[in-house]
N, C-alpha and C positions, 0 to 999 in steps of 0.2 A: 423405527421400523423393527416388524421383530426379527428375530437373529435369525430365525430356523430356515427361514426361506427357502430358496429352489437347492439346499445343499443335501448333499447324503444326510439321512438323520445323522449316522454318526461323526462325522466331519459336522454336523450342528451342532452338536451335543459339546465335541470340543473346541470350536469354538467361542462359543457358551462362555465354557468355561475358562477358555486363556483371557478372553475381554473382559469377564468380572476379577477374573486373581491379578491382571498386570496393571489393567487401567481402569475398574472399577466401573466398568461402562455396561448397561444394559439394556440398550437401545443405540441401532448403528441411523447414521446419517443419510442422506440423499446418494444412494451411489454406490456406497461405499460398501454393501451386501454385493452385488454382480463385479465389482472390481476384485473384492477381496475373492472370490468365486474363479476368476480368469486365470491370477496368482495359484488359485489349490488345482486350478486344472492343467495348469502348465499351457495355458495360450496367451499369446501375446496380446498388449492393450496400450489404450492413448486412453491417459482419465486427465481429465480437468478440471477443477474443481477451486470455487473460490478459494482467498486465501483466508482460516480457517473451518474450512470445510470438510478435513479432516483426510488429506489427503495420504498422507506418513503412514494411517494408520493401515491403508490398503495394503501395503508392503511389509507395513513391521509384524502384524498379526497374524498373515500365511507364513510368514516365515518359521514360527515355531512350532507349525504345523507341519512342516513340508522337512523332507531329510534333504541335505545339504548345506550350501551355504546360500542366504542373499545376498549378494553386492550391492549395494547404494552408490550411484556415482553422483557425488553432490559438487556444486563448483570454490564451496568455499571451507576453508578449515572452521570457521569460527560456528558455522552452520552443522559441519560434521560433530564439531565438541558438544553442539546442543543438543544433538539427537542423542548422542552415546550417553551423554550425563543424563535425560531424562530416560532413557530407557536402562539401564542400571538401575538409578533411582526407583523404578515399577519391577526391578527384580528380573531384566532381562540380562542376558550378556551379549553385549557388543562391544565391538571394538570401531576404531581405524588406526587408518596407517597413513600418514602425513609426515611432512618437515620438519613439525613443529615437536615429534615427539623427540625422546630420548633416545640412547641404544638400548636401554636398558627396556625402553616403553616398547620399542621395535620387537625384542627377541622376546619380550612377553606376550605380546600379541599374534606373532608367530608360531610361539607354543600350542598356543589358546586354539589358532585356528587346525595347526595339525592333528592338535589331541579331538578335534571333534568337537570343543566344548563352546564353539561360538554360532550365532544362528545371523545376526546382519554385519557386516562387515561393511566400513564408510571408507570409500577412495574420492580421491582426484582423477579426470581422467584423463590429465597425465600420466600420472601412475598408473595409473589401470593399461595402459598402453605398452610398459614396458616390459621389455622382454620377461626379467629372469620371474617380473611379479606374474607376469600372465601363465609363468609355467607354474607358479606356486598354487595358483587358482586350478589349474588344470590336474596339480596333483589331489588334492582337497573335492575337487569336485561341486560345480558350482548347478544349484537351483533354478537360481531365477536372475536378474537383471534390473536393478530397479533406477533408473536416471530421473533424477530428481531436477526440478526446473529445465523440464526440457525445452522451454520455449528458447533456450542458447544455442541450439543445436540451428534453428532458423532467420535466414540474414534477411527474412521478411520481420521477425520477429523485434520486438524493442532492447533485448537485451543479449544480440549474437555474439558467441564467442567460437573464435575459430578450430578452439582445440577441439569442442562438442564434435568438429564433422569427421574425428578419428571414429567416433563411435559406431557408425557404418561397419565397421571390420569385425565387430562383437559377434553378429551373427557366424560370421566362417571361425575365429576364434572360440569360440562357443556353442558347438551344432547343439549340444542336449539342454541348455538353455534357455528361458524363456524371456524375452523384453519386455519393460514396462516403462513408461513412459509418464512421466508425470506434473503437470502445470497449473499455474491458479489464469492465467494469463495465456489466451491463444486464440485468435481470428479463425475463420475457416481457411485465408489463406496461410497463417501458420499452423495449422493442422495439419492440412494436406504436407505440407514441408518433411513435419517432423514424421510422419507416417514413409514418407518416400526415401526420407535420408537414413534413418532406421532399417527402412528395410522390413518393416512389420508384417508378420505371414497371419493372414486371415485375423485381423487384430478384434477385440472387445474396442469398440469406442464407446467411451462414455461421456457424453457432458454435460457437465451439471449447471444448475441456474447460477450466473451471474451476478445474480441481486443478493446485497450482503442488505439487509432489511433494518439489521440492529446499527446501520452507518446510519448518521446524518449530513446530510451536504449542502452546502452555503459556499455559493463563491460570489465575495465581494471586491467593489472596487477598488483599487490598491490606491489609499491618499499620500498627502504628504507626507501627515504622522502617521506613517510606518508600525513605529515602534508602540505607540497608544494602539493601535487596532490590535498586533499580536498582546500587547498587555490584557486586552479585552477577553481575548480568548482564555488566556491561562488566567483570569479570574475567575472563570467557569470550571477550572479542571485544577485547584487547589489541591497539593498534594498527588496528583496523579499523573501519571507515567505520558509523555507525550515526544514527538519529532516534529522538527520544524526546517523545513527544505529549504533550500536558499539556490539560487541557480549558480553564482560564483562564489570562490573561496573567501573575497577580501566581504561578501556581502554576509557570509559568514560569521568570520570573526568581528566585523563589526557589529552585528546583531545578538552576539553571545557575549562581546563588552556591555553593552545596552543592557540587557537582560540582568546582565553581575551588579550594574550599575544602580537600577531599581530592585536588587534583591533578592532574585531567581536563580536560583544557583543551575547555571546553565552552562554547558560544556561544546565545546565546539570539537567538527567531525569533518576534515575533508583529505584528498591524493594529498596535497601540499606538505600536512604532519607527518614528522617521525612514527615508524612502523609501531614503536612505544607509545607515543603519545595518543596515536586511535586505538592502540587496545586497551588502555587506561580509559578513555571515552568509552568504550563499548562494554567493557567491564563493571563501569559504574553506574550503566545503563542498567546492565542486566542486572546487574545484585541493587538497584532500587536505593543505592548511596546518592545517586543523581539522578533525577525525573523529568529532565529536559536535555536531549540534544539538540544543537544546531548545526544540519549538515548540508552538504553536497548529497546529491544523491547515490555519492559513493557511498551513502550511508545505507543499512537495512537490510540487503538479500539475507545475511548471515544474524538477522538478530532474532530469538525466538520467542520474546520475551512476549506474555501472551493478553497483560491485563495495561498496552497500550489505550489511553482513552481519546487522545486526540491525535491528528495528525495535521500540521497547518503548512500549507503551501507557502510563503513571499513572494513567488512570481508563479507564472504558469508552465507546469511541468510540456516536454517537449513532445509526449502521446499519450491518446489514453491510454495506453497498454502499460507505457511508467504511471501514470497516476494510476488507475486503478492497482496496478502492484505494489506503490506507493500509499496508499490511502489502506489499501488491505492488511497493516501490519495494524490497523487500529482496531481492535475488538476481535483480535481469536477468540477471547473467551468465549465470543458470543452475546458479551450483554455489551450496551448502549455506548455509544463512541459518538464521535464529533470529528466532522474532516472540513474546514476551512481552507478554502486557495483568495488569497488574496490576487488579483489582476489587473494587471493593465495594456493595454495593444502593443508596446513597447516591446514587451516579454518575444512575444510574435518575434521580431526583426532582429532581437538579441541570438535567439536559436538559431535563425536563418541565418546569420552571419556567421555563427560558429559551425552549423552544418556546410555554406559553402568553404570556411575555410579548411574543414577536416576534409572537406573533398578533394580539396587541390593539393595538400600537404599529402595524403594518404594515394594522390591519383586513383580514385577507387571511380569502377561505373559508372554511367550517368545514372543509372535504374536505380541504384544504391539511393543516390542524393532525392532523387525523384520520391524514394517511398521515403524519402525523412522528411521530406516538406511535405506530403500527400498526409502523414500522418499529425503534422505538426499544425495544417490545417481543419483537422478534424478536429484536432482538443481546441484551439481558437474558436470554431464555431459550437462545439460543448459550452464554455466558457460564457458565449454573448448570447445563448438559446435560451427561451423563455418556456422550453419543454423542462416537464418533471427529471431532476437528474438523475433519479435510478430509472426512469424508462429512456431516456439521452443513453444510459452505460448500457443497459441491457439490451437496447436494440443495437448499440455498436458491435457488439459481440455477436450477432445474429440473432437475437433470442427475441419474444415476446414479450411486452409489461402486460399484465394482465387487470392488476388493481387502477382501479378512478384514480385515485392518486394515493402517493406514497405516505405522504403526512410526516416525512423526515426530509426534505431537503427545503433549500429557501425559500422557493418556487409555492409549494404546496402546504406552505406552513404560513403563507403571507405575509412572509418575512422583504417580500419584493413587489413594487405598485408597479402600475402603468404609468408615466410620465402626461399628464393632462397637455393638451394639445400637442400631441405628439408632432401630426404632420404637420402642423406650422414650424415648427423647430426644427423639423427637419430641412423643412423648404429654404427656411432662413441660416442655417449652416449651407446647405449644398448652393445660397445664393452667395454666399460669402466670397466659396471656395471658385465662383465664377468672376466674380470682382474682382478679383484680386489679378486675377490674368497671370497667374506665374506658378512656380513652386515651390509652396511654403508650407511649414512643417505643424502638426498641431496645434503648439504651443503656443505660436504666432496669431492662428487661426482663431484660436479661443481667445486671443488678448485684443484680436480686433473686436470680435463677438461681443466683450463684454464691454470695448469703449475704453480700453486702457491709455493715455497718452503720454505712450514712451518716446523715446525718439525717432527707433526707426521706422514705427509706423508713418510720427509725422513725414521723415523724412522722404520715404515713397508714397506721398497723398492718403495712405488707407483711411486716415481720419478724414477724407471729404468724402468714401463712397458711402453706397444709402446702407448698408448693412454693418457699418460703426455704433458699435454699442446697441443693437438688436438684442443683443440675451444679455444684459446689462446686473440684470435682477437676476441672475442665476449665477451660484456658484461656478469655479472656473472648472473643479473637479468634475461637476454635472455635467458640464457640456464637452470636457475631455472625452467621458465615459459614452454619452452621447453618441458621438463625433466614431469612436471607434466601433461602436453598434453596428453606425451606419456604413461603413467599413464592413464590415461584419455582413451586413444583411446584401451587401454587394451594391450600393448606392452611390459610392465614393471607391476610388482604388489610393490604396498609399502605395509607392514604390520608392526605391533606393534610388538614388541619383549621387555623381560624384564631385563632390565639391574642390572647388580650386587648389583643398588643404591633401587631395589626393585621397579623401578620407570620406565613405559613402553618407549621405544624409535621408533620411524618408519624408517623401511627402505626399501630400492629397495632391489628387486632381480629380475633373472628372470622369464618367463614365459613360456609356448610351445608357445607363440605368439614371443616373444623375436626373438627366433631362425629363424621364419621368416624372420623378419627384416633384420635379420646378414643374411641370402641366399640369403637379395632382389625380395624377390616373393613379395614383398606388399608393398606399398607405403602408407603414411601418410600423411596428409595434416598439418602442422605447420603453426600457424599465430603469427602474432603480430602484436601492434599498428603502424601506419603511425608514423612516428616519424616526430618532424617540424620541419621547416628548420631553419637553424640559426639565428637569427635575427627576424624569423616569430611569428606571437601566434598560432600556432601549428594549428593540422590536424581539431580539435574540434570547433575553434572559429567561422566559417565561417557557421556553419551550427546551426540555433533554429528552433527548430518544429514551435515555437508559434509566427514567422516571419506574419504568413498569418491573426493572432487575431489583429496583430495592425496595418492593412489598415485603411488608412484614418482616423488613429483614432491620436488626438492632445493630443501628450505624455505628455506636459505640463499642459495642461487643465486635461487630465486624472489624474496626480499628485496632483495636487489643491483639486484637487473632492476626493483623499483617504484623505487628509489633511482634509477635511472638513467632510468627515465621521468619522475619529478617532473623531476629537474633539466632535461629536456629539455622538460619541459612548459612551465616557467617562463620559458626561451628562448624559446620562441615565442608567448607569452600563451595555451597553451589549457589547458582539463582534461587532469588525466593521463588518462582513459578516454579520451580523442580520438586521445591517441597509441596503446594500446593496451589491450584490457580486460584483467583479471585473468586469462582463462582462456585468452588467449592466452598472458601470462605461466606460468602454470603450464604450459604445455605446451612451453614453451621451455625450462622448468627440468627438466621431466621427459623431453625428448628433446635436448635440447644441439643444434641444430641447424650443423653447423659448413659451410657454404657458404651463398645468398643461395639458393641454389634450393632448397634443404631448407627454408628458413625459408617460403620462400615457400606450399611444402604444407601449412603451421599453418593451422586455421582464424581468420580474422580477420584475415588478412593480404595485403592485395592490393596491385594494381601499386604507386598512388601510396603507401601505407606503408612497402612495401620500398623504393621508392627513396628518401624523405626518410629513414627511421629503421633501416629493415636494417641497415645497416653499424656503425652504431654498438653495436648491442645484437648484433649477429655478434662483432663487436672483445672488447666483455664477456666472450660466454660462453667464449669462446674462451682467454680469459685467465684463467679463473676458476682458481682451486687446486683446487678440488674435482674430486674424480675422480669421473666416470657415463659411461656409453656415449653416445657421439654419434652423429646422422644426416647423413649426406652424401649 
């Protein structure tokens, strides 16, 4: 988009010019002209914007445009340090002010803010609440407002935090002030929320497309071997930066033993670890010593790191609002990423038990538990829908798909068949579950299906009814998967019942839809994965989104250039991303840039970059064996 837009010339002009000298950018994003616009005009705004979509930049950019200070109120320190380190690193000065600093780090950043000499300022909004700091803002004189992951602020929202609804008071603490408001992740009913609780006077909404295009998304069926399917995946993303979600701690650390154990130097991430031991995890994340965590989903809000290539689920996240906020940490660059959920209908009843017991322990509303399962069965029907996943995400969020298909998710890549005679198989699971005359739980269900002769079948006759060993010839994974579809598509109901051990159990029964099925008035659609040919690497290999990011670009030379950014990253204590992202790098491999003023044309490379790191990574290419055509 061009820069000049609807702004004064002269406020275009400098802006221009702060985007090319800080971040080397000269073309802004979907959005991010009228956001960065609301910011120089001092009105208040709700932006939404994927995650990488460039939302920071709305905030960080007016601000050194605009006399005063901006506040940033972000919810976590690890988040705050990523911000101040990369903007230092592009020659800005920020600070924050947290627990985690010094006295010494305190009365320097105090200075800093008195003498005038600071433009974004990062709090907690704790801190931002408290008295003696709110008078120090009040002396300093503050700009503008920027709340970053505002979707905390809303208890409709997937990730509510109670202290967010102090920030209501900002406006009376703050008349000359402007709010901003800012999320990758928001429904219309968490929009309306954060606009109300805010308090937003005549606000800029903006919201941006939902569709991250450069994702890929594949949710398959969760087998036995586990650990073989995620091996699957990270043979695809060798060397490259990934998160692997796990819904409990011990499924965690068992799964990051596993990982160590075949070779994967993989680190585990959950509440459980010493406060030490996950910023060791999070640390080795970011400085690219370690390329795979395994976490709880306590992992992520605070990670910045930008050249994430996968993201793989183990069970099924509890909204889409956490997955897609979860799955968005894969591909800020922008170029080509892979997001895997492994599933099974299990997942469903595990949430559900955890949601009603936070209910009872927390005695919280019934409305509360209501929107946890209202959303917990929205990602279950994402999960079992035979719709394109990015028109499945983008319509959830209210929005449009507009393309035939996406040609990055499983769905549309033909990575998923229709199961042949579906409705017979259905007929004959939903006759099973009438056979049987009681309630019994899948496992069972599927062991009569395939004709197993264990005991307690024998011992309650199921081996004389007529649908013993009906799907005999089919996997028992198949007909699990099956079985919960039909679940899924509302043909079958599983519910909880409490067993004798006082301990709840789930089973099938049936439905008035049931009866359907058995008459044949309706038909169902059943899927399941392309399975690969023998001897082949299956339905998945042949297909990466982010095939189209490495045109022309010299894989080797692009190798050399992360090698020479780690070690220069470790020089100076920061993330390799601070020194330069990934797609900076590929375009250094793919144009050789051979003088300091060609390099400087790359996107993501501005003044203060070029002169701490230019020379060294010009010296590189320069010297590199590999023959390509160069830019001078």
């Amino acid at each position: 988009m061009d820069l000049a837009g609807t702004l004064p010339p002269q406020l275009s002009a400098e802006l221009v010019d702060v985007l090319e000298k800080h971040w080397g950018i000269r073309s802004l994003r979907q959005l991010q002209q009228p956001a960065i616009a609301a910011v120089l005009a001092r009105r208040d705004s709700l932006v939404v914007l994927p995650t990488g979509g460039g939302k920071s930049l709305c905030y960080q950019a007016p601000a050194l445009l605009s006399r005063g200070v901006t506040v940033v109120v972000s919810p976590l320190i690890s988040l705050m340090k990523d911000q101040v380190d990369g903007l230092r690193s592009s020659g800005v000065n920020a600070v924050r002010l947290d627990s985690s600093l010094s006295l010494e780090e305190r009365q320097f950043a105090d200075r800093e803010l008195r003498a005038g000499r600071v433009k974004l300022l990062f709090v907690s909004p704790e801190r931002l609440m408290q008295s003696d700091f709110t008078m120090l803002l009040q002396d300093i004189g503050l700009n503008a407002i920027a709340i970053d992951e505002a979707h905390c602020i809303s208890q409709w929202g997937h990730d509510f935090r109670p202290e967010y609804r102090q920030l209501k008071r900002l406006r009376d603490m703050f008349p000359g002030a402007s709010l901003h408001a800012y999320t990758a992740t928001a429904t219309e009913r968490v929009r309306k929320d954060i606009l109300e609780q805010l308090d937003l006077i005549n606000p800029e909404v903006l919201i941006g497309n939902f569709d991250r295009p450069n994702l890929t998304y594949r949710v398959v069926p969760r087998r036995g071997d586990q650990i073989n399917q995620v091996l699957d995946v990270l043979s695809r993303h060798k060397s490259e930066g990934g998160i692997i979600y796990c819904i409990s701690r011990n499924d965690v650390n068992t799964l990051a033993g596993q990982l160590n154990k075949a070779g994967v130097k993989a680190m585990a991430y959950h509440a459980g670890l010493s406060a030490i031991e996950r910023s060791k995890t999070q640390d080795a994340f970011l400085e690219e010593s370690c390329d795979v965590v395994v976490a709880t989903v306590a992992f992520g809000m605070g990670i910045d790191r930008s050249n994430v290539r996968f993201v793989l689920h183990t069970g099924m996240p509890k909204s889409l609002e956490h997955y897609q906020q979860e799955t968005g940490r894969a591909g800020r660059d922008g170029l080509g990423a892979e997001c895997v959920l492994l599933s099974s209908g299990q997942d469903f009843f595990t949430w559900k038990g955890l949601m009603e017991k936070a209910a009872r322990e927390s005695q919280s509303e019934s409305s509360h538990l209501d929107s946890s399962l209202g959303h917990l069965n929205d990602m279950w029907r994402y999960c079992r829908s035979s719709v394109c996943r990015h028109r499945s995400l983008v319509n959830y969020f209210g929005q449009e798909y507009l393309e035939e298909k996406c040609d990055a998710c499983d769905h549309c890549l033909g990575e998923t068949v229709m199961v042949p005679d579906a409705d017979v198989i259905a007929q004959k699971i939903v006759s099973c579950v009438a056979r049987v005359r009681g309630s019994y739980g899948i496992g069972y269900l599927v062991s009569i299906l395939r004709g197993e002769k264990i005991a307690k079948i024998k011992e309650r006759g199921h081996d004389q009814i007529s649908t013993f060993g009906l799907l005999k010839q089919h996997d028992a994974f198949d007909i699990r998967d099956w079985m919960y579809q039909l679940i899924g598509h509302g043909a079958l109901s599983q519910i909880e019942i409490e067993t004798s051990f006082g301990k709840g159990m789930p089973v099938v029964r049936l439905n008035k839809e049931s009866m359907v099925v058995l008459r044949g008035e309706k038909s169902y659609r059943l899927l399941q994965p392309l399975k690969a040919k023998k001897g082949g690497k299956g339905a998945v290999a042949a297909h990466r989104k982010d095939e189209d990011g490495w045109e022309g670009v010299d894989r080797d030379l692009f190798e050399e250039l992360r090698s020479l950014r780690k070690t220069i990253a470790d020089e100076i204590g920061m993330p390799p991303y601070i020194v330069f992202h990934d797609a900076t790098l590929r375009e250094f491999a793919r144009s050789r840039p051979s003088s300091l003023e060609a390099m400087r044309q790359v996107p993501g490379v501005g003044d203060a970059k070029l002169r701490n790191f230019g020379a060294k990574f010009l010296a590189h290419i320069s010297t590199s064996t590999k023959s390509g055509a160069t830019v001078s």
